[in-house]
Legacy VTK file of the C-alpha trace (Angstrom):
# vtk DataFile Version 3.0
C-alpha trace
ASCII
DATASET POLYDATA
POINTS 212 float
-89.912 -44.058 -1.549
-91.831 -43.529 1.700
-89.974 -44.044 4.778
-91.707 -43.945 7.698
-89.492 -41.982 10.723
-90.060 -42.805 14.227
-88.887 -40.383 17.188
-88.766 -42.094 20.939
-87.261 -40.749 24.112
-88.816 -44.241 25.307
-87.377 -47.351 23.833
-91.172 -49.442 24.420
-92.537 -46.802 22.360
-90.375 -47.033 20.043
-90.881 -50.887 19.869
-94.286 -50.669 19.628
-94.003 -48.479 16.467
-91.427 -50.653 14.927
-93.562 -53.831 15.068
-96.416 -51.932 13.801
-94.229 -50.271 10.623
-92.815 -54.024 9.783
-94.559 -53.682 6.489
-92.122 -51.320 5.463
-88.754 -52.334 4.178
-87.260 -49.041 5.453
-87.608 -47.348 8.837
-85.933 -43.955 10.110
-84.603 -44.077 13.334
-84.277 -40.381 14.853
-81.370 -40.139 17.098
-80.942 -37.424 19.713
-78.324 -36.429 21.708
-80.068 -33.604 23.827
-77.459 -31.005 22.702
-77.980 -30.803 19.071
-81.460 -30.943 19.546
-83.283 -30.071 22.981
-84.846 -34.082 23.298
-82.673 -37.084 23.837
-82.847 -40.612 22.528
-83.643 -43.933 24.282
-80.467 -45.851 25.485
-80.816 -49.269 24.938
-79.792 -49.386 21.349
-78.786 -53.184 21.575
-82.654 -54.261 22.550
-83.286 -53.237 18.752
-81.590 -56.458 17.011
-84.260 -58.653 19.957
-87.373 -57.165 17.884
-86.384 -59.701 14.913
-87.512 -57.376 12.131
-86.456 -57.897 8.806
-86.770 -53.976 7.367
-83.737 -52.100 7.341
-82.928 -49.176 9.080
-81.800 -45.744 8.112
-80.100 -43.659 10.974
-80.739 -39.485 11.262
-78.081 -38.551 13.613
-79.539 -35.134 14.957
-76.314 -34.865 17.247
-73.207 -32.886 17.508
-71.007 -35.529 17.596
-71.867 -38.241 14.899
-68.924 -40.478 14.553
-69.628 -41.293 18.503
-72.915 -42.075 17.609
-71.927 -44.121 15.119
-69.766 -46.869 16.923
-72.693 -46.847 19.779
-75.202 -47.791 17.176
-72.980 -50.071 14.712
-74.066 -52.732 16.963
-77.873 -52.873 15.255
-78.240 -55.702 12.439
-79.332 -54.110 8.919
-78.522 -50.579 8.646
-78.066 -49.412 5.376
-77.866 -45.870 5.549
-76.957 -43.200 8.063
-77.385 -39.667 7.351
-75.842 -36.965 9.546
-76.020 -33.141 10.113
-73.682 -30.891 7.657
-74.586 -28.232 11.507
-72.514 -31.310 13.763
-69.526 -30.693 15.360
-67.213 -33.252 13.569
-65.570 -32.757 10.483
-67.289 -34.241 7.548
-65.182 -35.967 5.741
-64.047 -37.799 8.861
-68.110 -38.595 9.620
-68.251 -40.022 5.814
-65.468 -41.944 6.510
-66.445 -43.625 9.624
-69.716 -44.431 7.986
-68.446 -45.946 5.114
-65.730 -48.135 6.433
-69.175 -49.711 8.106
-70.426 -50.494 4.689
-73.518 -48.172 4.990
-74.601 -45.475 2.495
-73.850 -41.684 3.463
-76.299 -39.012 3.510
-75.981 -35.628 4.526
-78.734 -33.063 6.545
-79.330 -29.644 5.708
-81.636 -27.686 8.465
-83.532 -25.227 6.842
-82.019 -21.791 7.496
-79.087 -23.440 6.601
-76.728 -22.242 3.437
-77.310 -25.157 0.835
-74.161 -24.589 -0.717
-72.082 -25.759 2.311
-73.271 -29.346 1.484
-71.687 -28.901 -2.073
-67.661 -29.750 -1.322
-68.612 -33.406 -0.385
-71.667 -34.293 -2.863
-69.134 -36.425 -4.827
-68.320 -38.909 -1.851
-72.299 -38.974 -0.623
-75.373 -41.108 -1.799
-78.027 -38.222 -0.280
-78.713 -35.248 0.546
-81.477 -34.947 3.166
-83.709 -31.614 3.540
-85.247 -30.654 6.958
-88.705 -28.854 5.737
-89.012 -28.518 9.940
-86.898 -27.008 12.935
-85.226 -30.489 13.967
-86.068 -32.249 17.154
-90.242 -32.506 17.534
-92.587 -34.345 15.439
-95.684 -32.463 14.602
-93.449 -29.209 13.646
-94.611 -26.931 11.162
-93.337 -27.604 8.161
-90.821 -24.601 6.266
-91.692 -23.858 2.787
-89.070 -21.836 2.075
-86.810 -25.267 1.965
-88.470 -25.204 -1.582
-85.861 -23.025 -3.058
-82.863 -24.744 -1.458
-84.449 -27.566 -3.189
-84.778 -26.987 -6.881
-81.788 -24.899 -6.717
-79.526 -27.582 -5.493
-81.364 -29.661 -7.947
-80.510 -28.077 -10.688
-76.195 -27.593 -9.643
-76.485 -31.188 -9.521
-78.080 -31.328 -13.135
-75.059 -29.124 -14.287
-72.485 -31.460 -12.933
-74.334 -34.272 -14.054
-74.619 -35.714 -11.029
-77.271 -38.616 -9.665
-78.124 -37.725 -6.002
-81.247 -39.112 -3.748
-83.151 -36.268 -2.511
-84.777 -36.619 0.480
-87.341 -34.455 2.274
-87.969 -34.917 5.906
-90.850 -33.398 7.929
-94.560 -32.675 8.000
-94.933 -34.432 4.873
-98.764 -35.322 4.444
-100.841 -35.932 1.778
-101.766 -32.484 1.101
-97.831 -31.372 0.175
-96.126 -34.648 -0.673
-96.872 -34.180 -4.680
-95.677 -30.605 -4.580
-91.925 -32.149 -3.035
-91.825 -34.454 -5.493
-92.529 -32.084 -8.276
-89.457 -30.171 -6.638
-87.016 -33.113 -7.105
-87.448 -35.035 -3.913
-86.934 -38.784 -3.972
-87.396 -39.899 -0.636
-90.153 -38.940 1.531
-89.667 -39.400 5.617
-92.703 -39.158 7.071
-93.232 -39.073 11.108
-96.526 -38.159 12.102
-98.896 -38.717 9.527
-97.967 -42.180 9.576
-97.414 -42.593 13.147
-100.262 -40.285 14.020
-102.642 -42.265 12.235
-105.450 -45.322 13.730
-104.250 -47.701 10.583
-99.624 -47.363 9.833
-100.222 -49.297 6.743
-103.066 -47.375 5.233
-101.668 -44.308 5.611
-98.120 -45.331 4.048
-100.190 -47.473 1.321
-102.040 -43.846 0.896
-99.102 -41.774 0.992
-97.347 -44.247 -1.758
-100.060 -44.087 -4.112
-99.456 -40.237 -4.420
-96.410 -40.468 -5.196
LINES 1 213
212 0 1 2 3 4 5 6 7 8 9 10 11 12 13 14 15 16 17 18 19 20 21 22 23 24 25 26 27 28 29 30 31 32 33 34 35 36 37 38 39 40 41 42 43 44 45 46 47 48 49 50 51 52 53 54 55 56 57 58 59 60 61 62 63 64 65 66 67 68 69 70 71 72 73 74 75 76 77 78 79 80 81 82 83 84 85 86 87 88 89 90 91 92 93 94 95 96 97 98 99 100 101 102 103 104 105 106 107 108 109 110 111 112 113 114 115 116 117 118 119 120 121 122 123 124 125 126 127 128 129 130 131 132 133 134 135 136 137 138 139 140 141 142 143 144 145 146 147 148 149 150 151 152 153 154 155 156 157 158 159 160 161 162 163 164 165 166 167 168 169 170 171 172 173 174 175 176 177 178 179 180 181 182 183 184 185 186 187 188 189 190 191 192 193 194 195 196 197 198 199 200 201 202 203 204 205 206 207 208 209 210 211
């Protein structure tokens, strides 16, 4: 699945993208806090449920503190997953918690010079596991190939324990690399700027969704 990802300091901007990705029945919101990573959100998370969209939403919580996050942004209509950073502050069990008593589906980020295998204690209570293939915080960042490895090799533990896991892959994903993720395992595919960077939204994510 292609999931288009928009990052806004500026709520109008980030309007004006969201109206012009309605297409799409899944949107990325990326959510700063300014600590976590150096640039910082818009505030006025309630003028989201005025845009009347009908996609849903999926929440990256690049913050320290997610379960904060989470009961400022609870108030948007149609989120159905939020994924937050395995680098945060809070204790993750207590962030899974908190987003599933909200009814939403958990995911959990891995940066890329990350160790993979500190996601592994809490795989059983998650629904995905989201890799950064770029330094969080920018769009247009270069994108880390070295999050290959962590990739297949997290693949393949979750082979062994039999377990079915959404992988998703999150940044600089084009049309020149997107095949090569999915040949590594990934599922999901949020994509920021070659989508949002583009003259025509829906021809590039028609484009992009023909590849894979």
């Amino acid at each position: 699945m292609i999931i288009p990802a928009i990052l806004e300091k500026n709520f109008n901007d980030f309007a004006d993208k969201a109206k012009k990705l309605s297409f799409a029945p899944l949107i990325q919101i990326d959510i700063m806090d300014g600590e976590f990573v150096p640039a910082k959100s818009f505030e006025e998370i309630e003028k989201i449920n005025e845009l009347n969209l009908n996609n849903e939403w999926e929440l990256h919580l690049m913050v320290n503190h997610p379960i904060l996050a989470i009961n400022k942004w609870k108030i948007v209509k149609n989120i159905k997953r939020i994924i937050f950073h395995i680098e945060s502050e809070d204790n993750p069990l207590d962030v899974i918690k908190t987003i599933k008593s909200n009814g939403y589906e958990v995911g959990i980020a891995i940066n890329p010079g990350t160790n993979k295998f500190e996601i592994l204690p809490y795989i059983n209570d998650i629904d995905e596991i989201l890799f950064l293939t770029v330094i969080p915080g920018t769009q247009g960042a270069p994108f880390e190939s070295s999050v290959q490895d962590h990739i297949i090799e997290l693949k393949r533990i979750l082979d062994v324990k039999e377990k079915d896991m959404l992988i998703a892959a999150d940044g600089a994903i084009n049309k020149n690399n997107i095949q090569e993720l999915k040949k590594w395992g990934v599922n999901n595919f949020c994509v920021g700027s070659a989508i949002i960077g583009s003259d025509d939204y829906k021809k590039a994510y028609e484009e992009l969704n023909e590849l894979i």
